[in-house]
N, C-alpha and C positions, 0 to 999 in steps of 0.2 A: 439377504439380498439388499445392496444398498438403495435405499430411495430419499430422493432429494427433493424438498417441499418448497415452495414458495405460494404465502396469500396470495390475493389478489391487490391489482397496485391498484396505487389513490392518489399517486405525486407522478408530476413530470420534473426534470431538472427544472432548478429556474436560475444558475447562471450567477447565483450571488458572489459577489467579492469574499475572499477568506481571508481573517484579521487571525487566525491562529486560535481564538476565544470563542468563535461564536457556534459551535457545536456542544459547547458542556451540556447547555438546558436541554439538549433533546435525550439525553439518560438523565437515568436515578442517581449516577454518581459518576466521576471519573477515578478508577484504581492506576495507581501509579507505585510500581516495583521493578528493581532491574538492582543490578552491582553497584551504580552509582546515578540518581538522579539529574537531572535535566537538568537546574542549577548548579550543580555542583559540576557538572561537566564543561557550562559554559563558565565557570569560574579558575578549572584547574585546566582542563586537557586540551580547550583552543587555545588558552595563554601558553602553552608549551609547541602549539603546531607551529611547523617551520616552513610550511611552505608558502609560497607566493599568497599573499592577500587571505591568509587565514586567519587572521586575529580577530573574528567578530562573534558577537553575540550569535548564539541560536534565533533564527528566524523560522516564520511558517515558509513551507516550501508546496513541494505537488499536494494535490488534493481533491476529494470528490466532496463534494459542499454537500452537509445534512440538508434536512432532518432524514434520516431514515423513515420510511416508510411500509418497512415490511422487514422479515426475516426470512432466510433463505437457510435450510437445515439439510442435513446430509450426514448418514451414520450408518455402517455396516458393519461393524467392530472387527475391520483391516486397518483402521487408521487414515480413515477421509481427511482430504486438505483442500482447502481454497487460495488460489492464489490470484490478489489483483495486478496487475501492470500497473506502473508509471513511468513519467517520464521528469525528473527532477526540472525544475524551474529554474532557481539558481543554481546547484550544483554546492557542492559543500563537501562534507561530513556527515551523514545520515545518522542523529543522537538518538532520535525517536518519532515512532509511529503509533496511532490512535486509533483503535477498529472498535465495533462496537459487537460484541459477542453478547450469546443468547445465556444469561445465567438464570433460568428459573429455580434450580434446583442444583446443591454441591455435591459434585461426581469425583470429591479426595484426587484431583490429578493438577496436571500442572499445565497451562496453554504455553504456546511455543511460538514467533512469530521470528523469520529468516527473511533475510533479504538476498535473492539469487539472479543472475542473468538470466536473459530471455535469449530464446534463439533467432539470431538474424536473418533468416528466410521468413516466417511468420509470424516474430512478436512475442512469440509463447512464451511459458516458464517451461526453464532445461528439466531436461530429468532425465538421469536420475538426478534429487535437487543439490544443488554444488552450492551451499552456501555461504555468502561474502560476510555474512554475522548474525547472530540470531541472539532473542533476548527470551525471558521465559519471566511467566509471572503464577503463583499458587494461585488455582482456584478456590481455597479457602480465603483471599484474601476479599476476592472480589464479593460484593453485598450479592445476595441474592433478590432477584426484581418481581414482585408478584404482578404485574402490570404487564400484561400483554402488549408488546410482543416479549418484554422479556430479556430488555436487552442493558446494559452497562457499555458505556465507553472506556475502555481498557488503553491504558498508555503501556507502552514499552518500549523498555528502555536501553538503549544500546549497553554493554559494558566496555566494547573494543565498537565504536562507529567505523562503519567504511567511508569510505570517497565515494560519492558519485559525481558521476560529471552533467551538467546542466544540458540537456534535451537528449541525454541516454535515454535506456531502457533496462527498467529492472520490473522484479515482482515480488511482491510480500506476499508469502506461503504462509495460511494459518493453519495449526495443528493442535491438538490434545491430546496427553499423554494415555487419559483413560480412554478408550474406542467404543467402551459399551453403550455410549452414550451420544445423541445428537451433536454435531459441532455447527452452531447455529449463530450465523454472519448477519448483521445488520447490510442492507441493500435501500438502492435506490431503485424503481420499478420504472419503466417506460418502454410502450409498447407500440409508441404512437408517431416516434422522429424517425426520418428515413432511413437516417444510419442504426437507428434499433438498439441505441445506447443512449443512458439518460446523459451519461457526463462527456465531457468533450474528450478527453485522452485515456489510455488504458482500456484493459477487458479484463474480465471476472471467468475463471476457471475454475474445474470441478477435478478432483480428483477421489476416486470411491476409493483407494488403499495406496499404500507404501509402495509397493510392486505395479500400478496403475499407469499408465501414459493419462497425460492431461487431455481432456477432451478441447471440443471445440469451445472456444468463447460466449458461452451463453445469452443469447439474446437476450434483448432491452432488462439487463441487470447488473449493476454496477456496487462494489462496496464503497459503505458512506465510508473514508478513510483520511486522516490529517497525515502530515510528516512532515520533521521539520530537520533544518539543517543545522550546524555551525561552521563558520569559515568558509571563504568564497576562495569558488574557481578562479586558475589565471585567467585574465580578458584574453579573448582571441589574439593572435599575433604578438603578445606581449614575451612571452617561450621560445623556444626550439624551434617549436612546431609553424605552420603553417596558416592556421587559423582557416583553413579552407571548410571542415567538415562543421564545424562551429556554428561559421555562416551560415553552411547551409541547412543545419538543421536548426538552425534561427527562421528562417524563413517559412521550414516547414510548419509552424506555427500557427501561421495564416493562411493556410491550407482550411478553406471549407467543410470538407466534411473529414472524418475519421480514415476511409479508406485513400484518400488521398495523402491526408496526413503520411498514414504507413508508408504508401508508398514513396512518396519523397523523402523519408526517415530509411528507409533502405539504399537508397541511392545516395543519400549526405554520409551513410555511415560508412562507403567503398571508401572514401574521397581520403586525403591523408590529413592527420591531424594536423 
């Protein structure tokens, strides 16, 4: 029977600025493996991108701001996944993402982490999961953490990054190859803001197997998560395109709360690019 654990929380968001650095100190270490590291990517594969205003460094991009607070675990051995939403900031190239998995103990498998669309009526991750690129890193690499909760910040690292485009929506689906064993998410806990989410964009989903539909977006829990781009989107109007849905989901930014946000985020997304 799957059962899905979370402490009790101790943090509310608190809104910090994110420099791309300042999450290391809250794990033991951060493990970084993929086909081709982060440097090396921004050294070979954005000097080759050809399209409009792609020639830059990897920057930080979306993000839910540590410390982590807790860990959120889930294992029924069908193959449990978590996936968060986001909504890229600049828009780029997606090289790599930062989650903080629970390593007490090495279960000889391999963690998986995809980046897929969401669906346009409610935000969700699709399923069955349609993958835009996915990285994998050995669980024998990562250290194991005797410090409760247990957790390591794990990089991964794109081999083929996708495009996203800046105030999309996508979702990072974490997985493990072994299922015998807990697949356990670093979270942010908040129980206490109206909207019932510690961080301002995205939600945190639960999925108990491979065959599973994604439940609902789990109240006041969010993954502590980095990700970062290389190469900029065209400016609006600069293209083809019309630069109308751009706009408007520039705007939906400064939308108050989260459910508004969505909702304006459905409506900029009709509109033509």
């Amino acid at each position: 029977m799957r059962q899905t654990t979370v402490a009790a929380a101790r943090h509310t968001c608190d809104g910090a600025p994110h420099d791309g650095q300042g999450m290391k100190h809250f794990a033991r270490s951060i493990t970084r493996l993929g086909a081709i590291s982060a440097a090396a990517f921004a050294a070979t594969t954005i000097a080759s991108l050809s399209t409009p205003g792609a020639a830059n460094a990897q920057v930080p991009d979306a993000y839910c701001s540590g410390p982590t607070d807790n860990v959120a675990g889930v294992g029924d051995h069908d193959g449990a996944r978590w996936a968060q939403t986001f909504s890229p900031i600049n828009g780029g190239y997606l090289s790599e993402v930062r989650l903080f998995v629970q390593e007490e103990v090495h279960l000889s498998d391999t963690l998986k982490v995809q980046i897929t669309p969401v669906n346009s009526s409610d935000l969700s991750p699709v399923f069955p999961v349609a993958p835009l690129a996915e990285a994998t890193v050995p669980d024998s690499s990562i250290p194991a953490n005797s410090t409760y909760p247990y957790l390591d910040e794990v990089a991964f690292d794109f081999p083929n990054p996708p495009p996203v485009n800046a105030s999309g929506e996508y979702a990072i689906v974490l997985s493990r190859s072994n299922t015998s064993g807990v697949l356990g998410i670093g979270v942010k806990t908040d129980h206490t803001t109206g909207n019932g989410y510690p961080c301002p964009d995205g939600s945190l989903y639960e999925s108990g197997a491979t065959s599973d539909l994604w439940g609902m977006p789990l109240d006041g829990l969010d993954a502590v998560f980095s990700t970062f781009v290389g190469g900029a989107p065209t400016p609006p109007g600069t293209g083809t395109g019309t630069g109308q849905r751009a706009a408007a989901l520039k705007k939906c930014k400064k939308k108050k709360s989260k459910r508004a946000r969505s909702s304006c985020k459905k409506k900029a997304n009709k509109l033509p690019a």
